[in-house]
C-alpha positions as CSV (number, residue, x, y, z in Angstrom):
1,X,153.0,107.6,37.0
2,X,149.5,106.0,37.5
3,X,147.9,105.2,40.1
4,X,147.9,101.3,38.9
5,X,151.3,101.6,39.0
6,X,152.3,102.3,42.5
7,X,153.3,99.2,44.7
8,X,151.6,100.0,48.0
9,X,154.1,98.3,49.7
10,X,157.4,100.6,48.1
11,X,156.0,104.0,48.3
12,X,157.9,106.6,46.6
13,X,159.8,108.9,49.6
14,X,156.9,112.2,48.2
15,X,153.9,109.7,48.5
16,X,155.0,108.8,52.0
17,X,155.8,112.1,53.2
18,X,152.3,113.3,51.8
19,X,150.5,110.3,53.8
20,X,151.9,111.4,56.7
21,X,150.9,114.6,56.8
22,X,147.4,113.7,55.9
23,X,147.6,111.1,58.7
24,X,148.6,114.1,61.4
25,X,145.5,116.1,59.8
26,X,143.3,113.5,60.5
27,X,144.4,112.6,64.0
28,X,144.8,116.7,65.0
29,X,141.1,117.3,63.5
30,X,139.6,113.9,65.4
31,X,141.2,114.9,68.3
32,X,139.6,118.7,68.3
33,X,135.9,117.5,66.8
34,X,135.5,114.2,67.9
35,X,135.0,113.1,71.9
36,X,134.3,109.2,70.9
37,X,137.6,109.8,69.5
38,X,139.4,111.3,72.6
39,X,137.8,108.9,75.0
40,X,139.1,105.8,72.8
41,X,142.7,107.5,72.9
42,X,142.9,108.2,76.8
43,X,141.7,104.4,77.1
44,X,144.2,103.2,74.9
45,X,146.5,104.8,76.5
46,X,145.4,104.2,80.2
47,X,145.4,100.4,79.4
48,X,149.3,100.9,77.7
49,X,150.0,102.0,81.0
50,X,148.5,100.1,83.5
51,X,149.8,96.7,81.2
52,X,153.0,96.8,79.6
53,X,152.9,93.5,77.9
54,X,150.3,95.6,76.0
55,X,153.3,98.0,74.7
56,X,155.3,95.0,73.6
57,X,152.9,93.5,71.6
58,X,151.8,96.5,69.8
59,X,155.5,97.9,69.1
60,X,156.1,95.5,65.9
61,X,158.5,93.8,68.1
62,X,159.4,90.2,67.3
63,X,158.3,88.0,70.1
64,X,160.9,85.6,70.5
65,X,159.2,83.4,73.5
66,X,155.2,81.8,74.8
67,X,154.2,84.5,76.8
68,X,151.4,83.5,79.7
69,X,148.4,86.2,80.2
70,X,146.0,86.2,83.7
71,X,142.1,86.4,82.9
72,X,142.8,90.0,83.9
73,X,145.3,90.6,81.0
74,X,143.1,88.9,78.6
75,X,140.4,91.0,79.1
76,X,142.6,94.3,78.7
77,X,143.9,92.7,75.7
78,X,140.7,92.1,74.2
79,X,139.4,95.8,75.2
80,X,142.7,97.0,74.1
81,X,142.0,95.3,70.6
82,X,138.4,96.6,70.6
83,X,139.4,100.2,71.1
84,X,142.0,100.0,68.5
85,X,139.4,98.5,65.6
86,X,137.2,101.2,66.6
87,X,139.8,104.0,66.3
88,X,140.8,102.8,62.9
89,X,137.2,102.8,61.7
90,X,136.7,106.1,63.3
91,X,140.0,107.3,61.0
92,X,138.8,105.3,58.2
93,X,135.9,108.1,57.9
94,X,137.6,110.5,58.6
95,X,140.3,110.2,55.6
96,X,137.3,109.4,53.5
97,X,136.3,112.5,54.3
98,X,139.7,114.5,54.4
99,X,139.6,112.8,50.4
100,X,136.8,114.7,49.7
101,X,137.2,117.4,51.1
102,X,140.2,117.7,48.8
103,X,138.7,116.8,45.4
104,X,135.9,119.3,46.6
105,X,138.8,122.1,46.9
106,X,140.6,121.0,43.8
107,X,137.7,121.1,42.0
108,X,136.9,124.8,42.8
109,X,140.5,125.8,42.5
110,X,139.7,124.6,38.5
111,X,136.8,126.3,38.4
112,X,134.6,123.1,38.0
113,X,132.5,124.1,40.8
C-alpha cells in the first residue's frame, strides 16, 4: 500500500491502532517534560468542571436546541477554546518530533547512520 493511497478518513484497523499508541506517547512524554503543557491540561480541565455546558459541547454530541450563554460562560468558552488551540499546537510539535525521532532510530537500526 502507498501512502497516496490511504483515505485518511477510513483508516485501516493496524494504522489506527498505531496512531493511538503514538498519540498516548505523546501525551505521557508532554505530560512528564512539559509544564506549559500540564498547566493547559489542569485548566482545561478546571473549566470542564466548573461549566458543564463546556463538556457538552466538546463531547461530539449533536446539539439538538439554541443554547443561551451569560458573559461569564462566554468568556470560559473562549478561554476554553484558547487552551485547547494551544494544546494541539503544543502536540503538533511534539508528534513532529516523535516522527523524527523515529526515522532517526530506523535509520540506525539500517545502519544508514
Amino acid at each position: 500500500m502507498r501512502i497516496s493511497e490511504i483515505d485518511l478518513y477510513h483508516l485501516p484497523g493496524w494504522m489506527n491502532a498505531a496512531f493511538e499508541q503514538v498519540e498516548k506517547q505523546c501525551e505521557e512524554e508532554l505530560e512528564r517534560e512539559s509544564e506549559t503543557y500540564r498547566k493547559i491540561i489542569k485548566e482545561e480541565y478546571a473549566l470542564l468542571d466548573q461549566y458543564p455546558f463546556l463538556s457538552m459541547l466538546t463531547a461530539g454530541d449533536e446539539t439538538t436546541e439554541g443554547m443561551e450563554l451569560t458573559v461569564e460562560e462566554m468568556k470560559a468558552l473562549s478561554r476554553f477554546l484558547v487552551l485547547e488551540d494551544d494544546r494541539r499546537e503544543i502536540e503538533a510539535v511534539k508528534y513532529f518530533l516523535l516522527g523524527g525521532r523515529g526515522v532517526v532510530e530506523m535509520l540506525e537500526l539500517l545502519g544508514l547512520v
